[in-house]
C-alpha positions in Angstrom: -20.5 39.4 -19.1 -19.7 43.1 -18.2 -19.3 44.8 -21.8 -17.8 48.7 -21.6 -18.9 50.3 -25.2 -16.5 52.9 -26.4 -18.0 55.1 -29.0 -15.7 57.1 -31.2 -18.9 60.0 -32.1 -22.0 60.1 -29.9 -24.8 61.9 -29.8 -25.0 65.2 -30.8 -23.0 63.9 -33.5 -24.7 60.5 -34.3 -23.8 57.2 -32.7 -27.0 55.4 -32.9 -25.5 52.5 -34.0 -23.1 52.2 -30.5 -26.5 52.9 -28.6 -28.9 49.6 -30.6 -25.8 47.6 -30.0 -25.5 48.5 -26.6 -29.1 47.9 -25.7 -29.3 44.2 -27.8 -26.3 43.5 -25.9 -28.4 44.5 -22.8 -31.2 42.6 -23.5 -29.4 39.3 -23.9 -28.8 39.7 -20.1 -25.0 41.5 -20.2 -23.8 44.0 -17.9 -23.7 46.8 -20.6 -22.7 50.6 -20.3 -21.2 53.9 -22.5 -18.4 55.8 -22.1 -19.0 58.4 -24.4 -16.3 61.3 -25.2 -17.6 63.9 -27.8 -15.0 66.0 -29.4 -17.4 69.2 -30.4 -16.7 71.4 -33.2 -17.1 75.0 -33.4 -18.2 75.1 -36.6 -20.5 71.9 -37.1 -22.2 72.7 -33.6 -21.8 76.5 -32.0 -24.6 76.1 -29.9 -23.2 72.9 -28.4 -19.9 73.7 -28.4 -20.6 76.7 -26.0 -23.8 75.1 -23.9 -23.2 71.4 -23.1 -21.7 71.1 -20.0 -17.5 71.0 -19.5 -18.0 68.6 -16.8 -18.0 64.4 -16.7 -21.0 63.3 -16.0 -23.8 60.1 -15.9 -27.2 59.9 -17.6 -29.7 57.7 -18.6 -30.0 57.1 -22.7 -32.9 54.6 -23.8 -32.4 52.6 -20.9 -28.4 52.6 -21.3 -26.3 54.0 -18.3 -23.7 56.9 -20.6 -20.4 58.0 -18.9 -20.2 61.3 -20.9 -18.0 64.2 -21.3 -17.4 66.5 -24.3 -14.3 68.3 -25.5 -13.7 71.3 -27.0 -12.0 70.7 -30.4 -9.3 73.6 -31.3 -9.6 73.8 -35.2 -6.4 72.9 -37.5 -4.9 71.1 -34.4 -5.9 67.3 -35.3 -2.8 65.6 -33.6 -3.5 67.4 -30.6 -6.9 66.9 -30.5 -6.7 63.4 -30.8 -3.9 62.9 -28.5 -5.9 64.8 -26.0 -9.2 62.6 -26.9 -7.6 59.8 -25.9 -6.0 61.1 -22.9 -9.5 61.8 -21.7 -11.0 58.4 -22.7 -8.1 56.4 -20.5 -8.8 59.2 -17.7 -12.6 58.1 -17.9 -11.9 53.9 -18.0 -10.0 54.5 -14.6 -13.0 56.7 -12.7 -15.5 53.9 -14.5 -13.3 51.2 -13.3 -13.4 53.0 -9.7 -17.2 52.8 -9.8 -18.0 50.0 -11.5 -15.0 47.4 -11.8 -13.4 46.4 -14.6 -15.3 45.3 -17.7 -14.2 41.5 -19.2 -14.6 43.3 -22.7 -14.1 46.7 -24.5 -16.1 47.5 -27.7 -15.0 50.1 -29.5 -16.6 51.4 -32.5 -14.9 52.6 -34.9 -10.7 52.3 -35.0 -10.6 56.1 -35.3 -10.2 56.7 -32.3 -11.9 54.7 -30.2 -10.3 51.5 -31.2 -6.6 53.1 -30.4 -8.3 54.3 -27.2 -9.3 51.0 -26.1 -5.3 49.4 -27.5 -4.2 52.0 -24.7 -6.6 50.2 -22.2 -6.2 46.8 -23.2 -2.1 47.4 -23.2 -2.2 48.4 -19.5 -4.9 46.2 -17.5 -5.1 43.0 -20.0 -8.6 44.1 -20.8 -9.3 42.2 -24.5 -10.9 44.7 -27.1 -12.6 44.5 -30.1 -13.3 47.2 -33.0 -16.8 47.3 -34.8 -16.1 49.2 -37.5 -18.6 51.7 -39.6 -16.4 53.9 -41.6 -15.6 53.2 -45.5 -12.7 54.2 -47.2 -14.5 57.3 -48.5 -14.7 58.8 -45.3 -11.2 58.0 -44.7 -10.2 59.5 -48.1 -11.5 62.4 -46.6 -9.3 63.4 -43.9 -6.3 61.1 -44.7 -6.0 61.6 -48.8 -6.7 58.6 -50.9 -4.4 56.0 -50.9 -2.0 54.9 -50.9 -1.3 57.6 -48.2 1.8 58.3 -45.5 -0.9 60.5 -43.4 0.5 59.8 -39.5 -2.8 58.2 -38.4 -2.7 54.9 -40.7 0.1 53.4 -38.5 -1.9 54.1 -35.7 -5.1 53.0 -37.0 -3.4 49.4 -38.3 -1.8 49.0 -34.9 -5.0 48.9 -33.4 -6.7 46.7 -35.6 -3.5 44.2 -35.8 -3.9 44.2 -31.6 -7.9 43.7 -31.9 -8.9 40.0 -30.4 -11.8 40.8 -33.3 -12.7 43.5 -36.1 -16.1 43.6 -36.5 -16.6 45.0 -39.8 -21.0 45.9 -40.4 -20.8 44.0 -43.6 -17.9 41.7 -45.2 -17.4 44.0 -48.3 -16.1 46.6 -45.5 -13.0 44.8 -45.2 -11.9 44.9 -49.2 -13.5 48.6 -49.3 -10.6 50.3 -46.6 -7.8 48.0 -46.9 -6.1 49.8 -49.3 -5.2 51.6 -45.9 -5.0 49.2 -43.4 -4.2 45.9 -45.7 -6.5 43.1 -44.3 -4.1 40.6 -42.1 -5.9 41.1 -39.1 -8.9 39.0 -37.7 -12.5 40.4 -38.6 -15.7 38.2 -38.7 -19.1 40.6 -40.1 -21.9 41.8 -38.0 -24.8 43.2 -39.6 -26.0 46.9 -37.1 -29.2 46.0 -35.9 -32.3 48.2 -36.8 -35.9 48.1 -34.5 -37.8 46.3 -36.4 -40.7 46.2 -33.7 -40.9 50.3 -34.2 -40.1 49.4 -38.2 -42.8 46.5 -38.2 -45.2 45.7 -41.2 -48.0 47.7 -42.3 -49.9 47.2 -45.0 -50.7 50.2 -47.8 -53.2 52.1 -49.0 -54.4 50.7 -52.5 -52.8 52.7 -55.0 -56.4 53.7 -57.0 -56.4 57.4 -57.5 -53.3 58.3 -55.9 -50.0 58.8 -57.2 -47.5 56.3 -56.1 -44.9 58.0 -53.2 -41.5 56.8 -53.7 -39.0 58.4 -50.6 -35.3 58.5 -50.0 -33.8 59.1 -46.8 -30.7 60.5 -47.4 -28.8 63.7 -46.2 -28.4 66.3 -49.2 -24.2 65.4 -49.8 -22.7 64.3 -53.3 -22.0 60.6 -52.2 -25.9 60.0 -51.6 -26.8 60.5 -55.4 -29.0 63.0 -55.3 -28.2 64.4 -58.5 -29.1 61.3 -60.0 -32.2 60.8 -58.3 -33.8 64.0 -59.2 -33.3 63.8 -63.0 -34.0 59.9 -63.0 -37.3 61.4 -60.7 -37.8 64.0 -63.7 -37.5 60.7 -66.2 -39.6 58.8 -64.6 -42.6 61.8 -65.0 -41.4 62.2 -68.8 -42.9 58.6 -69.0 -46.4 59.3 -67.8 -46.0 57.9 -64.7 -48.0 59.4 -61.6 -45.6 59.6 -59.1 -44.1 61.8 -55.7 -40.7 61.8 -54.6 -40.3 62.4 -50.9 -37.2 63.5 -49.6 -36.1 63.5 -45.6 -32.2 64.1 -44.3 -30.4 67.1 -43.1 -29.8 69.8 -46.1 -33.1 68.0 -47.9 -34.5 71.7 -47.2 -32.1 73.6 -48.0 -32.3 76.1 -51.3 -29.1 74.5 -52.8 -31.3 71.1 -52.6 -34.9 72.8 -53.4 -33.8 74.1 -56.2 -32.6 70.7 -57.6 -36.2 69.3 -57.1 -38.1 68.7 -60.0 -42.2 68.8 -60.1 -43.7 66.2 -57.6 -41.2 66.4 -55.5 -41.7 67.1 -51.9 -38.6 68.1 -48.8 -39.4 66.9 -45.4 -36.0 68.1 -43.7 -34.5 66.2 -41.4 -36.8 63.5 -39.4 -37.0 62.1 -35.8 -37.1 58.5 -35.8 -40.8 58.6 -35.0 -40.4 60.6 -38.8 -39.3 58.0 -40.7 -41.6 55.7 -39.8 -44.2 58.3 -40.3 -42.8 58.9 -44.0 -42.4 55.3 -44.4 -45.8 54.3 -44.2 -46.8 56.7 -46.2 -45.1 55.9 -49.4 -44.6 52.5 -51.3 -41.3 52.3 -52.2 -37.4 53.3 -50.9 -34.8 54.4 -53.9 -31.3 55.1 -52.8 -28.8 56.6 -55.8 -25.8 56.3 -53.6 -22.2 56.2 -55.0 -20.4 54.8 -51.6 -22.3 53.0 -48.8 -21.2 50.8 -45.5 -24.3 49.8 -44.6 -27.6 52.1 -45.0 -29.8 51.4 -42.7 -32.8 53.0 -44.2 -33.0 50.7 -46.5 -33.9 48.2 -43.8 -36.0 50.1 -42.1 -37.5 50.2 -45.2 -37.9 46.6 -46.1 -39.1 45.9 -42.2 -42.2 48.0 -42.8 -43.1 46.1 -46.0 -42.0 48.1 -49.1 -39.3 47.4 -52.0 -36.2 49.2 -52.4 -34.5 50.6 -55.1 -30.4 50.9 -54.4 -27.2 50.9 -56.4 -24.8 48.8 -56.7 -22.8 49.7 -54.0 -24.5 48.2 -51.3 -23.9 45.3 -49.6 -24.9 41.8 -50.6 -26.4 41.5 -46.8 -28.9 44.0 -47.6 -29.9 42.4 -51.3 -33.1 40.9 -49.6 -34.8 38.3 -52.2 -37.9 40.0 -53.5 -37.4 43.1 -51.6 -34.7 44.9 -53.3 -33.9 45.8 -56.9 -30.1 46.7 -57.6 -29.0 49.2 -60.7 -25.7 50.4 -61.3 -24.0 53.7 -59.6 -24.6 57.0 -61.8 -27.0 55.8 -64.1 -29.9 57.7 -64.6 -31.5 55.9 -67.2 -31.5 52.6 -65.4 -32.3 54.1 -62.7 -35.8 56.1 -63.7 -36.2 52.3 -65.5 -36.2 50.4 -62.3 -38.4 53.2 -60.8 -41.1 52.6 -62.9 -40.7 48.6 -63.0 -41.7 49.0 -59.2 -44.5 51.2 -60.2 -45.2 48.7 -61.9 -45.2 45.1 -59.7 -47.8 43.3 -58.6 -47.8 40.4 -55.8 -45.6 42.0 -53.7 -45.2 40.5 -50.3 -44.0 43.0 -48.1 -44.7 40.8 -44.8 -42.4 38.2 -45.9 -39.7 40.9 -46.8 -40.1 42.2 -43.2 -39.4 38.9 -41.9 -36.6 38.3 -43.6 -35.2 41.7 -42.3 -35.8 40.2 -38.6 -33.7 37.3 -39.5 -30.8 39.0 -40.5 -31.0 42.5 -38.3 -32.9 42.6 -35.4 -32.0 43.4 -31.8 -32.0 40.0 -30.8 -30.3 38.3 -33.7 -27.8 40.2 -33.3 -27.5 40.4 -29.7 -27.0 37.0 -29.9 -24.3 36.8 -32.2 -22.3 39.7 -30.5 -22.6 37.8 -27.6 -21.3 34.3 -28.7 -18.6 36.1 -30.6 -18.0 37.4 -27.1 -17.9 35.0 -25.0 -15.6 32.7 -27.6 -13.3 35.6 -27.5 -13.2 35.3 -23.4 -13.2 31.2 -23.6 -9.7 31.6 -25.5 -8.2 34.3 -23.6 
């Protein structure tokens, strides 16, 4: 099967989760490739916006071939950036079609806007598409207002899911979470993102004699990631007598607004490298995320696929509530939260090796590979 992967943000701006896809897609035997198109901002990226190169080009990613090319975003002009994104995107699929013939699938991630790039596709060659989507209604609150809301991308956004052979949403709760935007008459069947759990593989830990225990988050320093209810449930958690570190790692993690939040113990690692967050992970014994809005946080299964517990609110999905690996407590609640810190603390019999298996069940490469790829072809069988 030849599979053309449309990102709607790539790297320097993320996409990791178009790139794992891409490469379990690729190791299930599929002709797989990116066509990437960055918008860059001026004000998120200076050094980008004026240094990566203005013309289309090919590279090599992790083993993945990327058709990139980056545009130049003019602030305050959305609509005509975005018409102009998707001009560019269509201009791409031809000269990739030229080179490399015409894919039997597009897989657009994310609706906005690669999902209403690949509608534009699909309209004029027949090529069926389908829409993984990672966003939550948070982030479309955002730009678009919270709902109900007349902003002029819904329409568009809905037309492209209604015309999607498949929405792929990361976890089923997705679908509830954003349609007070986009309703939810469309088809959609759940994918879990895939995480590496051979990089993320069980170790066992140090015994916990003489040491403080190392709790971590890995989280960026922004309001929906809870940090202001970590820190004081943190400072609780000390108030009890209970030897502990909190380690911190995500972009702003080191910044003053953020260190001077930190109570004693605590410890800013900045933002990590993936070879980072392994690093940290080893080094501590337990994950606690105090988010107020989440899709589908990864860490948390990175987490669990090295062998510790994690400690997460209620907003998560039920996907990621792993039996024996993960305690839930509700969202802004300090108290319960310092109180399930130190239950952890606390547990004995532990058996992080099973709780890494488990994570390979539900999110490896090759799970997941597997069930892109019969979702796939059953999409192509009833064309």
């Amino acid at each position: 099967m030849h599979i053309l992967e449309i990102p709607s943000f790539f790297t320097p701006y993320g996409g990791e989760f178009c790139l794992d896809q891409a490469k379990a897609l690729k190791a299930v035997g599929h002709e797989v490739r990116i066509l990437s198109h960055v918008q860059l901002s001026v004000t998120i990226g200076p050094k980008g916006f004026f240094l990566l190169p203005y013309r289309r080009y090919e590279h090599e990613l992790d083993g993945m071939t990327v058709c990139q090319s980056f545009q130049r975003g003019v602030p305050k002009a959305v609509r005509w950036n975005v018409r102009r994104w998707v001009a560019i995107v269509c201009e791409m699929f031809d000269d990739y079609v030229a080179r490399y013939g015409m894919p039997d699938i597009l897989h657009a991630h994310c609706a906005k806007w690669a999902g209403y790039a690949a509608m534009k596709i699909s309209r004029r060659y027949g090529v069926p598409y389908v829409i993984t989507e990672h966003l939550s209604r948070l982030v479309f609150e955002k730009e678009f207002g919270p709902a109900p809301s007349d902003a002029w991308q819904i329409p568009l956004l809905k037309e492209c899911y209604h015309e999607a052979r498949m929405v792929i949403p990361v976890s089923e709760e997705l679908v509830e979470n954003i349609s007070c935007y986009f309703g939810k008459d469309y088809r959609w069947r759940a994918v879990s993102n895939t995480i590496d759990v051979d990089f993320f593989h069980y170790q066992a830990r140090q015994p916990l004699e003489g040491r403080p225990f190392r709790f971590c988050c890995l989280a960026n320093f922004w309001p929906l990631k809870g940090y202001d209810v970590l820190m004081p449930a943190f400072r609780q958690l000390r108030g009890m007598g209970v030897n502990a570190e909190l380690h911190i790692a995500g972009r702003g993690t080191d910044s003053t607004a953020c260190r001077s939040a930190m109570p004693d113990g605590t410890y800013s690692h900045g933002w990590l490298d993936k070879e980072g967050v392994r690093s940290l992970l080893y080094q501590s014994d337990a994950l606690v995320l105090a988010s107020r809005s989440e899709v589908q946080p990864l860490a948390l299964l990175e987490a669990m696929s090295t062998g510790i517990p994690v400690i997460a609110t209620d907003c998560i999905p039920q996907s990621l509530r792993i039996d024996g690996g993960c305690t839930i407590v509700p969202v802004d609640n300090i108290r319960l939260l310092a109180e399930a810190m130190r239950a952890v603390t606390r547990q004995t019999g532990f058996d992080g090796q099973t709780v890494s298996e488990r994570v390979r069940q539900l999110a490896s490469p090759e799970v997941i590979g597997r069930q892109l790829s019969s979702l796939f072809t059953d999409i192509l069988a009833s064309a």
